[in-house]
GULO-555438 format. One record per residue (C-alpha): x, y, z. Coordinates in steps of 0.25 Angstrom, whole numbers, plus 5000, padded with zeros to 4 digits. Each point is the difference from the previous one (the first is absolute). Example, Ala and Ser with C-alpha at 12.3 -4.5 7.8 and 13.67 -1.06 7.14 Angstrom:
2
<node u="5049" v="4982" w="5031"/>
<node u="5006" v="5014" w="4998"/>
***
This chain:
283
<node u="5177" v="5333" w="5196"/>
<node u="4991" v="5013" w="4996"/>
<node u="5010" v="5010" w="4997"/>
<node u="5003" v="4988" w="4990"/>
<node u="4988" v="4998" w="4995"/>
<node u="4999" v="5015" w="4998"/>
<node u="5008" v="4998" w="4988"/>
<node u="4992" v="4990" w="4994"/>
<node u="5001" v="4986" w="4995"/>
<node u="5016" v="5002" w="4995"/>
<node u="5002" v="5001" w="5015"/>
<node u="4994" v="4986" w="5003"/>
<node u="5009" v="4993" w="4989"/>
<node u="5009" v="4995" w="5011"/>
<node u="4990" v="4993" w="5009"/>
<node u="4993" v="4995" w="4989"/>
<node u="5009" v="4994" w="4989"/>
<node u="5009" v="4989" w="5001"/>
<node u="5015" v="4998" w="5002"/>
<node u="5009" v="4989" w="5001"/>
<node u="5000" v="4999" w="5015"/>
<node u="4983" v="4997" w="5000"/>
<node u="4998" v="4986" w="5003"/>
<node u="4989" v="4997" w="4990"/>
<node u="4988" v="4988" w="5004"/>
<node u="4991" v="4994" w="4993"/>
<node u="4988" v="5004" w="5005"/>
<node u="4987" v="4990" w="4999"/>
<node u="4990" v="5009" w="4994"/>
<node u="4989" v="4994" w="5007"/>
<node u="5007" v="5005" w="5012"/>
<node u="4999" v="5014" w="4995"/>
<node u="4991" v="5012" w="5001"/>
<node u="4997" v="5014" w="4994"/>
<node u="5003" v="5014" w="5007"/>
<node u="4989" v="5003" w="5005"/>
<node u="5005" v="5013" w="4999"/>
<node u="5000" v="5000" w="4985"/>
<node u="4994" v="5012" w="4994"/>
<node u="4998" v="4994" w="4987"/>
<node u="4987" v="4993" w="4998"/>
<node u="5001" v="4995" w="4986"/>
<node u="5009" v="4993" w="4991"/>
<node u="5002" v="5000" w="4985"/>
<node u="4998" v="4987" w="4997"/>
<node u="5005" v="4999" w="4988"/>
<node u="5014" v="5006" w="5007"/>
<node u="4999" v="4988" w="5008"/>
<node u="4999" v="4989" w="4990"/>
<node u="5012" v="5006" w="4993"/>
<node u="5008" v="4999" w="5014"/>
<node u="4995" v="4986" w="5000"/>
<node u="5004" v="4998" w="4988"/>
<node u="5014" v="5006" w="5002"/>
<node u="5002" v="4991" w="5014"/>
<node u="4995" v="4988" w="4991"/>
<node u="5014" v="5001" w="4992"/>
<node u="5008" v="5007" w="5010"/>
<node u="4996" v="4999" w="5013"/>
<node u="4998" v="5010" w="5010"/>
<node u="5012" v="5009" w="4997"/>
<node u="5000" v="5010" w="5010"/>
<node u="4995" v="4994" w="5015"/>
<node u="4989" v="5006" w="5008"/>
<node u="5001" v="5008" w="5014"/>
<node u="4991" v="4994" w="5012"/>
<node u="4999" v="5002" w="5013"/>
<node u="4997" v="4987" w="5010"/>
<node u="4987" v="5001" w="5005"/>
<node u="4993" v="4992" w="5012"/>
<node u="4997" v="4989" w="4988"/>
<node u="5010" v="5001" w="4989"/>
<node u="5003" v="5012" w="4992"/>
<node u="4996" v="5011" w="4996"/>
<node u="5003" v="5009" w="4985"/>
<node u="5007" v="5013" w="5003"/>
<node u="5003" v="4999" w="4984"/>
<node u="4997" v="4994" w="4989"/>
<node u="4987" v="4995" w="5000"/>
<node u="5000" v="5000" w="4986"/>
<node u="5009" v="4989" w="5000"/>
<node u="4993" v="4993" w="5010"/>
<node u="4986" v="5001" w="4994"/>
<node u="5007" v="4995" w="4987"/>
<node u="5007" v="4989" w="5006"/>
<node u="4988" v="4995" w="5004"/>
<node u="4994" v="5002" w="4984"/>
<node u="5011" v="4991" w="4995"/>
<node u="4998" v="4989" w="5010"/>
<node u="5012" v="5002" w="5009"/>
<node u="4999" v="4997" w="5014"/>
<node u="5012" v="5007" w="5006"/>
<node u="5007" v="5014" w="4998"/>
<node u="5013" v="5005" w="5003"/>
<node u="5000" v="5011" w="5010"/>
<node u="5009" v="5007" w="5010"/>
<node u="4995" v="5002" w="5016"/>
<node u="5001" v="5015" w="5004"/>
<node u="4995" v="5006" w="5012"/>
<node u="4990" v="5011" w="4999"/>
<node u="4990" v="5006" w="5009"/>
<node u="4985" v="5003" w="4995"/>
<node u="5004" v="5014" w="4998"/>
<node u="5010" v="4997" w="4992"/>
<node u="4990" v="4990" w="4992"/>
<node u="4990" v="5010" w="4998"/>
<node u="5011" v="5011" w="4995"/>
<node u="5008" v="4991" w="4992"/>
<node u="4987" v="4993" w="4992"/>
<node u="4994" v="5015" w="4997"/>
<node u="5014" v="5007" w="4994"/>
<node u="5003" v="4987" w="4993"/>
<node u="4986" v="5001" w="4994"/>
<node u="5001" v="5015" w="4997"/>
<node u="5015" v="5000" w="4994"/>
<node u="4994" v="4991" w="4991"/>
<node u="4986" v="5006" w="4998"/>
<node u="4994" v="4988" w="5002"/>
<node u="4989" v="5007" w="5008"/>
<node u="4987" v="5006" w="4995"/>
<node u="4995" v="5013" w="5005"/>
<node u="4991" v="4994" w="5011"/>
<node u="5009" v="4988" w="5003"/>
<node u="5012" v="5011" w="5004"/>
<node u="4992" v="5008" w="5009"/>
<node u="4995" v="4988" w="5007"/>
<node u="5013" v="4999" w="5002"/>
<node u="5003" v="5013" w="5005"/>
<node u="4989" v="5001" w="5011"/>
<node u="5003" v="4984" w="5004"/>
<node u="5015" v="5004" w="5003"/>
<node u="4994" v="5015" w="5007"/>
<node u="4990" v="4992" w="5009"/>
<node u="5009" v="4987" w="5004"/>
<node u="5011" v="5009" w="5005"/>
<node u="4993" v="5013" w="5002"/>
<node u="5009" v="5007" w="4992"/>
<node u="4998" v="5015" w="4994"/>
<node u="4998" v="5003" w="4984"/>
<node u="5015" v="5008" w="5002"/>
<node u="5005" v="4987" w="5009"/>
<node u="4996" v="4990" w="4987"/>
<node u="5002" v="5011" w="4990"/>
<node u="5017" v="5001" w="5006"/>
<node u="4999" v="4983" w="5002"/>
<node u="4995" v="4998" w="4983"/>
<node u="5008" v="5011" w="4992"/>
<node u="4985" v="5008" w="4999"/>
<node u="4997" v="5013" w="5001"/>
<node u="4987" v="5002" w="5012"/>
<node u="4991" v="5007" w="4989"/>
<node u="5003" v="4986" w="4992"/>
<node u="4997" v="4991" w="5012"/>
<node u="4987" v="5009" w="5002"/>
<node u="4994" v="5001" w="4986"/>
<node u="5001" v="4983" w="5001"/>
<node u="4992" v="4999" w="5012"/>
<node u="4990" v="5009" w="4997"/>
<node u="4998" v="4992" w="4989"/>
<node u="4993" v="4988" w="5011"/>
<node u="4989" v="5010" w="5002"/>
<node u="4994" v="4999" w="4986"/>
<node u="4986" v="4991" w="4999"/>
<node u="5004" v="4983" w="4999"/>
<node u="4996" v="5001" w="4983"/>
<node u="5009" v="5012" w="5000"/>
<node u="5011" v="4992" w="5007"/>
<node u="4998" v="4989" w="4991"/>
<node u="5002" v="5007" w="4987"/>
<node u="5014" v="5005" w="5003"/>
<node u="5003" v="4988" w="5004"/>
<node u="4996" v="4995" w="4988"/>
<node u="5006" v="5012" w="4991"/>
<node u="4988" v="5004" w="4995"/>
<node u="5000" v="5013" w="5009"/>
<node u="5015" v="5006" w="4999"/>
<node u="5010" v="5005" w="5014"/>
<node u="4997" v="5014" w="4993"/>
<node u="4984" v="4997" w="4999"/>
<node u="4999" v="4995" w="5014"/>
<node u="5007" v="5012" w="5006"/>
<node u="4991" v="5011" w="4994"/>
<node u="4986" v="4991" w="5003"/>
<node u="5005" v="4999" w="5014"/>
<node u="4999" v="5016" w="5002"/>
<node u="4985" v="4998" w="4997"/>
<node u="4993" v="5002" w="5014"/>
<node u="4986" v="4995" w="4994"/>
<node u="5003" v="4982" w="4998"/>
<node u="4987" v="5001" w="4990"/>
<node u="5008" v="5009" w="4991"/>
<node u="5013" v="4993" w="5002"/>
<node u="4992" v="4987" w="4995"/>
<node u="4995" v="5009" w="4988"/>
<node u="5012" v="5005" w="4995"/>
<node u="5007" v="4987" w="5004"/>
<node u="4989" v="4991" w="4991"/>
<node u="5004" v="5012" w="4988"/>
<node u="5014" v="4997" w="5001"/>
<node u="4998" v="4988" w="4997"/>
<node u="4989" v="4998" w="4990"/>
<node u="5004" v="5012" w="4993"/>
<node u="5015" v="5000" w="5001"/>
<node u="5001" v="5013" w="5008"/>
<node u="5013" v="5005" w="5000"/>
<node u="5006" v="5006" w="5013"/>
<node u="5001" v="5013" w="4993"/>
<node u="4983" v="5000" w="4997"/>
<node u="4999" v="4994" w="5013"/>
<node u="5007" v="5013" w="5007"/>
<node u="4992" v="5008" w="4991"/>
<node u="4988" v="4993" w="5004"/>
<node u="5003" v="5003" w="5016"/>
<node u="5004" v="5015" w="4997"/>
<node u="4986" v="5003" w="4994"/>
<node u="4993" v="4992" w="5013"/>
<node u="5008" v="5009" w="5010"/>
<node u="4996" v="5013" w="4992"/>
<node u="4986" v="4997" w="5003"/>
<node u="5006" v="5001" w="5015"/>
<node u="4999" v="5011" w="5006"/>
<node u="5009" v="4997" w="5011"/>
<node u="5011" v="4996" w="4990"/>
<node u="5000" v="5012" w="4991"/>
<node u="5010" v="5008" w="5009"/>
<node u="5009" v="4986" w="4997"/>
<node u="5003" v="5002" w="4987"/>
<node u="5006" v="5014" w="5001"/>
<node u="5009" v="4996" w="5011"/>
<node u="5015" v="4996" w="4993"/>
<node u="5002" v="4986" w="4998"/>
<node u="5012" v="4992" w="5002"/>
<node u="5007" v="4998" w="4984"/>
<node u="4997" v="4985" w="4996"/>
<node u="5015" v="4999" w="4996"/>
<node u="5007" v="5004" w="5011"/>
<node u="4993" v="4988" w="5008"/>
<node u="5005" v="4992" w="4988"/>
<node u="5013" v="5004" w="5003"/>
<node u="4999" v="4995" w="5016"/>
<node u="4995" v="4988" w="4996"/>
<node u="5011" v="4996" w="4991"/>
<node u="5010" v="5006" w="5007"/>
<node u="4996" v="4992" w="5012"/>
<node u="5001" v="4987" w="4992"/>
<node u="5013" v="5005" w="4995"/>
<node u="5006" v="5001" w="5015"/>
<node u="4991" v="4991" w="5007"/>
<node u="4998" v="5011" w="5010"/>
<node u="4989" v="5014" w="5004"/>
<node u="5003" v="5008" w="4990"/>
<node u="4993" v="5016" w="5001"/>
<node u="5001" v="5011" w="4989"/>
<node u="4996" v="5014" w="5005"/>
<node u="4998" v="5009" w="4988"/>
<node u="4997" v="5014" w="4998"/>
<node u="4998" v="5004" w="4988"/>
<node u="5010" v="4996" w="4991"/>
<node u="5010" v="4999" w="5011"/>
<node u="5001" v="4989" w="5012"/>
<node u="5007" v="4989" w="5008"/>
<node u="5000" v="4985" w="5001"/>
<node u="5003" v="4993" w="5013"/>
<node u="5003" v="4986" w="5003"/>
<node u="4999" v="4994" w="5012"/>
<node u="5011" v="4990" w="5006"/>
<node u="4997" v="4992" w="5014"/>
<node u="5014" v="4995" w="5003"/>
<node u="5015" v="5003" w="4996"/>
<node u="4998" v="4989" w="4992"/>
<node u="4989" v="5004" w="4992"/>
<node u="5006" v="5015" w="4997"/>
<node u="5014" v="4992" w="4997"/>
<node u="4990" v="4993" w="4989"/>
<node u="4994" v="5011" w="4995"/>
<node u="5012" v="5008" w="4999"/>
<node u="5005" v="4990" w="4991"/>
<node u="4987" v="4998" w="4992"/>
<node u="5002" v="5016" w="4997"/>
<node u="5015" v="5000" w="4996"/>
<node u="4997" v="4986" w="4990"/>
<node u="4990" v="5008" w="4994"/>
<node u="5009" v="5015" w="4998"/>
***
């Protein structure tokens, strides 16, 4: 089941759609509960109405995946449509029965979630460390299982060490991914909050953030030997991270200077016999 969810949620398709063979039941809702592995915290409500709407005219289209649990069932997907079942007065859902373990659960909800960005900052790194600590997985282990680079999951869950309000506002949007990474490299939390409370009363960008940080460490004298060490270029981590979302696999670029490598990393034959074809679709 890992090396599969290493190629992310298209490699789940097959244990969490429907076919004809499925035995589909209606499922009483009140017989029903949440995943309590569900990294999503909020729903737009407004997307929920519409569903219930839609359900009102059409019923529920496409059925639901549960698990059974010691009393009833419980969502592995599509608690959207449950939640909008209950909205439009329903009392049952049509679902189909698989068999899952927690693990499974747990990886299933939070790449379902992130495939669709349905996860704020905070929300995904929540995620991250709940799946790192309940299985005592690696940042590599879980960065091969989501289709993530490990500097990815690592600049996530660095993120749960920012001050509650700062937490809150990423949350909320008003302090951006890009925001929340620089202010996280602040050692001092009293300046973090000054230049967090800045970003949002006077619209900082991340660029006058950056700026903002650069003239604080000049008055280091300890970080002033930093800045003439060689940097890594911004763009080729770009290039990792969306070749990485491309193959749904660790990608490395080794440059030097105008000249280089990239490597990709397979696990299996399987997994090479994937890429290979990946590469050739794309010459």
């Amino acid at each position: 089941m890992s090396k599969r969810l290493g190629r992310g949620l298209d490699a789940l398709i097959p244990s969490l759609s429907v076919n004809d063979d499925d035995k589909v039941i209606d499922v009483a809702l009140n017989q029903l509960r949440p995943n309590p592995y569900q990294p999503r915290k909020t729903f737009d409500e407004d997307s929920i109405r519409e569903l219930a709407e839609s359900i009102k005219q059409h019923g529920v289209i496409q059925p639901i995946i549960v698990r059974t649990v010691l009393k009833g069932y419980e969502i592995i997907a599509g608690e959207r449509r449950f939640r909008a079942s209950q909205l439009c007065g329903n009392t049952t859902v049509p679902a189909v029965v698989r068999s899952f373990s927690d693990q499974q659960v747990m990886e299933i909800a939070l790449i379902e979630n992130l495939q669709r960005e349905d996860l704020n900052a905070i929300e995904t790194a929540i995620a991250y460390q709940a799946l790192m600590d309940k299985f005592k997985l690696t940042q590599e282990e879980l960065s091969m299982k989501v289709g993530k680079s490990r500097s990815h999951i690592a600049n996530f869950v660095r993120l749960l060490s920012l001050p509650a309000e700062i937490k809150d506002n990423v949350s909320r949007g008003t302090i951006s991914m890009g925001h929340a990474r620089a202010l996280v490299g602040i050692k001092d939390e009293v300046i973090q909050r000054e230049f967090a409370d800045r970003i949002v009363k006077q619209e900082w960008t991340v660029r006058e953030l950056e700026e903002a940080i650069q003239k604080l460490d000049a008055k280091q004298p300890e970080n002033k030997t930093k800045s003439s060490q060689k940097k890594r270029d911004p763009y080729i981590d770009h290039l990792e991270e969306s070749l990485r979302d491309r193959f749904k696999t660790t990608v490395k670029i080794k440059q030097q200077k105008d000249k280089g490598k990239i490597e990709l990393q397979y696990y299996s034959k399987q997994d090479l016999e994937r890429l290979l074809e990946l590469l050739q679709y794309m010459a």
